[in-house]
N, C-alpha and C positions, 0 to 999 in steps of 0.2 A: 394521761398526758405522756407518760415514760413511755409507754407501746409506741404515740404518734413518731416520737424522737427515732425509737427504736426502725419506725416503717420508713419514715424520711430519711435516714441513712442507708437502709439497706437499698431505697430506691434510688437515692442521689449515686449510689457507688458505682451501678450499672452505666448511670448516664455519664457519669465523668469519665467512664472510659471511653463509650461510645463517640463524646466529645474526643477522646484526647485520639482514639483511632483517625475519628473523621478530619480532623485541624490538623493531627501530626504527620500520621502515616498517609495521607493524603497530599500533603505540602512536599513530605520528599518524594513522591512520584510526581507531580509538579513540578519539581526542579530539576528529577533527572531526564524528561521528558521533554518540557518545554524555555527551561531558561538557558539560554545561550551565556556561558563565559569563557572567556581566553586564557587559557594556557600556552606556554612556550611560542608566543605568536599567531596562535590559533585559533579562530572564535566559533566555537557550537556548542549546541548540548549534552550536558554528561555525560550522556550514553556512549552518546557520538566517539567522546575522549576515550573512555570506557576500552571501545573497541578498537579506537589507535591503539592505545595502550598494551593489548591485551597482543594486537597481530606484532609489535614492534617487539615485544616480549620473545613469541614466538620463533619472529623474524619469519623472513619469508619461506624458507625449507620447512617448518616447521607448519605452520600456517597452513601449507601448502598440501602436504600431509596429512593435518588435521582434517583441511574441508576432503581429501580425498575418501578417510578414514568414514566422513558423514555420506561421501555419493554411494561408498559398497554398503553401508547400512541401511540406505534406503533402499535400495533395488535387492538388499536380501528381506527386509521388511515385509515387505507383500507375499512371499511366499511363508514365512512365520505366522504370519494372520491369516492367509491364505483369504486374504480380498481381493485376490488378484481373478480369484474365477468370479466373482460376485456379478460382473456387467462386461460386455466386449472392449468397453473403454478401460477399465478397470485391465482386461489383459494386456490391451495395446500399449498401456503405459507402462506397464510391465517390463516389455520388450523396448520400451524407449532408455526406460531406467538405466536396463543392459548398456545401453550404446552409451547411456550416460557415463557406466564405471570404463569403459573401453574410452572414451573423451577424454576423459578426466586421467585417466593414466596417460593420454599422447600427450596432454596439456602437462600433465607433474614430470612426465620425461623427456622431450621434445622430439619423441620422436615420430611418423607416422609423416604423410606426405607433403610437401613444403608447403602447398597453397593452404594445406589447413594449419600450417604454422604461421600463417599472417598475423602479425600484430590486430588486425580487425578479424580474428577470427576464434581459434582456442586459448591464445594468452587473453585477449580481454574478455570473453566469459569468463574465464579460471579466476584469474586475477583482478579484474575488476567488478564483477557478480559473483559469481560460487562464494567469493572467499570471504566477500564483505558481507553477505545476506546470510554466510555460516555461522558467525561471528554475532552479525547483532539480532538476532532471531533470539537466539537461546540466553545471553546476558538482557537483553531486550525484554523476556520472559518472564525472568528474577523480580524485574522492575515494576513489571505490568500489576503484578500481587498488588503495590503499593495504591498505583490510581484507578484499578476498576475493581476494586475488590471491598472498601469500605467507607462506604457511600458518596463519593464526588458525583461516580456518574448518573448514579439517583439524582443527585443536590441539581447539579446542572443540569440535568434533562428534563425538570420541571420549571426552573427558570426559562429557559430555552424552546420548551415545544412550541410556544405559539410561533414562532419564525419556524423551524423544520417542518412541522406538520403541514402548513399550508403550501410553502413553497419545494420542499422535496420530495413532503410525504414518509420523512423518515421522523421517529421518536426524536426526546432532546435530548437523549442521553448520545443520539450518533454524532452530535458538536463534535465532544471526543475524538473521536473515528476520525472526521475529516482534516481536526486541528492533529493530531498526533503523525496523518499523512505528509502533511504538508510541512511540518517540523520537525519529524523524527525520518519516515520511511514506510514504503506503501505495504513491507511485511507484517511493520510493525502495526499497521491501522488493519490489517486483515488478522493480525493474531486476534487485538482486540472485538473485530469483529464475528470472528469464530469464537472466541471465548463467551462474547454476549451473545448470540444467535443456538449455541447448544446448552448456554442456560434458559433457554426459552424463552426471551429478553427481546428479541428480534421474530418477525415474522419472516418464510423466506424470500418476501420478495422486499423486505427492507432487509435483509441481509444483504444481496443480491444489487441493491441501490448502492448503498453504503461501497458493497468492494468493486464496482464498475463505476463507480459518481464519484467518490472520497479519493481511492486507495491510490493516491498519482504518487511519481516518485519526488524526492524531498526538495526542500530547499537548497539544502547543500548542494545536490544533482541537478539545479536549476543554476545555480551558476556556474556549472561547466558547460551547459548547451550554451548559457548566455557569452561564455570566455569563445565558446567555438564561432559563435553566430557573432561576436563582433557588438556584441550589443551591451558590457559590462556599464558601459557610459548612463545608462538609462535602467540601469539596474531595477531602481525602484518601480519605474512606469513598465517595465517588462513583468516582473513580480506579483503587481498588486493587478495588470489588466489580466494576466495570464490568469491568475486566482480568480478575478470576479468573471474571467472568459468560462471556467472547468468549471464553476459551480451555477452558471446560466444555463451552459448543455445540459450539467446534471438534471436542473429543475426541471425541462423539457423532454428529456429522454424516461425521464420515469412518466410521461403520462403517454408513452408511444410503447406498442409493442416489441418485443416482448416482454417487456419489464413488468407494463402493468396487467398481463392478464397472469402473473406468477400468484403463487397463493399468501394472502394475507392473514394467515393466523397464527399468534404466537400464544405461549402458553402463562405467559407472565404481562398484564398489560401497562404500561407507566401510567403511575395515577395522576389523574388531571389534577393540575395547580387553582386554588378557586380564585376567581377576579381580585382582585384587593388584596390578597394575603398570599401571596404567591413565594414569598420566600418563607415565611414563616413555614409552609406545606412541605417546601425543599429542604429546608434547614430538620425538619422533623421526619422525614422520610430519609436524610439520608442518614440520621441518625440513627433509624430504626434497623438501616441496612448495616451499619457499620456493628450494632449491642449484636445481629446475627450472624456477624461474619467470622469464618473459621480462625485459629491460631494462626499470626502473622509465617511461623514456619509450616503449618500445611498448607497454606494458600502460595508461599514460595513454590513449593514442591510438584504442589499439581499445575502451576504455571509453567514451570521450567519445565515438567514434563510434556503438558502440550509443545513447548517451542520445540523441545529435542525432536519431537513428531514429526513437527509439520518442517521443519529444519532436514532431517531428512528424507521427505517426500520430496522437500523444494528442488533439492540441489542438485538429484540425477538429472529430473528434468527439464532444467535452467542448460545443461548441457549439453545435452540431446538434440531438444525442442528448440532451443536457441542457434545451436549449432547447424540445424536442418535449415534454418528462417534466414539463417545471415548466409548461408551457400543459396539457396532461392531467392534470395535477392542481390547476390553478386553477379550469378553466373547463370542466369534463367531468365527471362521478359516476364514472368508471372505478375510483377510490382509495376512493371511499366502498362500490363493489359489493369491491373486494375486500378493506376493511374486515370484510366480513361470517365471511371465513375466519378471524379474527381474535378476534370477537368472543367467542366458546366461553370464551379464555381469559381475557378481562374482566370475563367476568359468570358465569364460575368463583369469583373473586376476591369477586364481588361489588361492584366498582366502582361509584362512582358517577359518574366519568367516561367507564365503559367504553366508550363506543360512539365517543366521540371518540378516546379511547387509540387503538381500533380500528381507524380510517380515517386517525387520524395513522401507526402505523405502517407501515399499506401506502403513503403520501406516501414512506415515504423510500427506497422503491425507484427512485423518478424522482431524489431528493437528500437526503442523509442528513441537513441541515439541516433540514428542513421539520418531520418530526414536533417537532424542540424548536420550532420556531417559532409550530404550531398547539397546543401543549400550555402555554405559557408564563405562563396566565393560569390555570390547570387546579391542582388540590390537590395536597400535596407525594408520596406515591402515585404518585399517575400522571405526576405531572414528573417524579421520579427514573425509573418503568421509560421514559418516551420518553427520557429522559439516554441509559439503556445502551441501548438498542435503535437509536438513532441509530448508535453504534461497534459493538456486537457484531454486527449485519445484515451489516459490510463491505461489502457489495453495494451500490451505486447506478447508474442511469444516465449522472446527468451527470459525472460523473469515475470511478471505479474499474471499472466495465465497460469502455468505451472502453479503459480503459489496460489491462486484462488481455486484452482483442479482440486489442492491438498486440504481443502478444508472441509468442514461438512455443510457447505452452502450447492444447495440442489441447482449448480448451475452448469452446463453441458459446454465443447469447445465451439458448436456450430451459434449457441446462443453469444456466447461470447464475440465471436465475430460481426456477428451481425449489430449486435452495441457498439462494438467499436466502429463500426462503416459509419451507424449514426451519431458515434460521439464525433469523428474525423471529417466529416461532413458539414458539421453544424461549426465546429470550432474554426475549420476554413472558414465558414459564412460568414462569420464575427469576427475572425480577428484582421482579416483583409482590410475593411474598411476601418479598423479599431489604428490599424497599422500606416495608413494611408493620412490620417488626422494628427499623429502625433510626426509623422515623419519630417526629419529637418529641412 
């Protein structure tokens, strides 16, 4: 009887920890993630504050500096590893990196030719991308330990697969992914999903789903297109149609090539939930993930090491690549000729905006700001579908390319493009008539 006492403690001690990792350390990456509260008049998530906090600290010289200090680490990065000779794409980006620390210093000193000192040109990469994505990328990082690291994403991903598996095709642990997109930030759902995709968690073509279907940019970045586009009034109905617009494309565009003929094997597979006891299977799996998971400070360590990585991979080439997209569509017809692939669905509609709709749309392959930018003066119509076409695209040059380039998801810039022609395509198709029904 005293051995049984003896086995029942030694085995209760395990679980009460596993317990207190999964309920504790689990609940505050939940809160720093996903619960929005106000400060100083402010309303977001921790993180969010986090990184106020952290640039106001700074101040802006400082800051400024900072993300500089990450564009020359990245663009000396690759030749320290020397991945730069591995693939031609691999050199190319090499050479863009360059142009990135050559940006980035005309951007930190103002100098270099006026048209690229346009307020829409190297101050808003610098200042409203490099410096925010330097910032919550690597603090972002710190955080991630907490909610993918001891068993949530297990717990949820088996409550959850019967909805993803059938209609995305992705595991239930990618929920995560697309809610931490659409709350947090599309770096921050690509960290998470590079983090789960090189633990062998992800196949590559549900990695690959995940960072071109989920990774759109956040909520907070939805109410500035919505402040631009005139539409704050209708906030909620822009919000919630724009959400259920990107995640309709999503389920459609994974059974179109080339998504679906990418390869589907992963090395780790989520274990099925059985019919009737479906939590009990979550609640026990994720408990199992959390008694194996490493010391809350090494699992910091190697998260924040990954962000400092991909943090600076991102940030030369947010510069560069961003910097090239928004000169090609200021000062070039390239966005107006492939306006024209576009245009079918405008004057489907019957628009009388349509041909601008048209050419804004194809603008936000280079920066998903731009079509609300060229749309803002435009009828309510065609401001609401450049609203959703802005976030459901996912796709851009100047930041969410570059940052899916940086990860280890086998996806190339030509595949990329061509997702985004069928993500921009299809979200025209749906949000026209979505926008025509609710219009006053």
């Amino acid at each position: 009887m005293h051995q049984t006492k003896e086995q029942s403690k030694a085995q209760s001690r395990p679980q009460g920890k596993a317990i207190g990792r999964l309920l504790g350390l689990s609940a505050i990456g939940i809160f720093i993630f996903f619960i929005p509260i106000t400060l100083q008049g402010k309303t977001s998530i921790p993180l969010d504050h986090m990184v106020g906090w952290l640039r106001a600290a700074l101040g802006e010289s400082g800051a400024g500096w900072y993300a500089m200090g990450m564009i020359v680490a990245g663009a000396v990065y690759p030749l320290v590893t020397g991945r730069w000779k591995q693939s031609p794409t691999d050199t190319v980006f090499l050479v863009l990196k360059w142009l990135g620390v050559v940006a980035g210093l005309m951007a930190l000193t103002g100098l270099g030719p006026a048209a690229l000192q346009a307020p829409d040109m190297l101050p808003f990469l610098f200042n409203k991308l490099v410096i925010s994505v330097g910032l919550i990328v690597p603090i972002g990082s710190v955080f991630l330990a907490f909610l993918v690291g001891y068993g949530l994403l297990e717990a949820i991903g088996i409550l959850v697969q019967k909805l993803m598996q059938p209609i995305w095709r992705t595991p239930g642990r990618s929920a995560i992914d697309a809610v931490a997109s659409f709350v947090g930030s599309y770096s921050i759902g690509l960290l998470i999903t590079n983090r789960v995709y090189s633990a062998g968690h992800y196949s590559a073509r549900e990695a690959a789903i995940i960072a071109t279907g989920f990774s759109t940019v956040s909520a907070t970045f939805m109410i500035i297109v919505a402040k631009t586009l005139g539409l704050m009034e209708i906030w909620n109905q822009y919000f919630w149609l724009t959400l259920v617009i990107t995640f309709i494309v999503t389920a459609i565009t994974v059974r179109l090539p080339p998504l679906s003929r990418m390869d589907n094997r992963a090395e780790h597979r989520e274990p099925e939930g059985e019919p009737g006891n479906r939590l009990a299977t979550a609640w026990q799996n994720g408990l199992e993930v959390a008694e194996q998971a490493p010391p809350l400070g090494r699992n910091v360590i190697d998260n924040f090491k990954d962000g400092l990585v991909m943090t600076i991979s991102i940030l030369p080439s947010i510069m560069s690549v961003g910097l090239i997209g928004l000169l090609v569509a200021k000062y070039t017809p390239v966005f107006d000729w492939l306006g024209y692939l576009f245009y079918p669905v405008t004057w489907l509609w019957g628009l009388e905006d349509g041909m601008l709709l048209a050419k804004a749309t194809a603008s936000g392959l280079a920066e998903m700001f731009l079509p609300a930018l060229l749309m803002a003066e435009a009828d309510f119509v065609a401001r609401f579908a450049a609203g959703v076409v802005c976030v459901s695209s996912v796709l851009f040059f100047s930041a969410s390319i570059p940052c899916i380039l940086a990860t280890r998801i086998p996806l190339k810039v030509g595949t990329l493009v061509l997702v985004w022609f069928v993500r921009a395509f299809l979200s025209l198709l749906l949000a026209i008539p979505v926008a025509m029904l609710i219009a006053p």
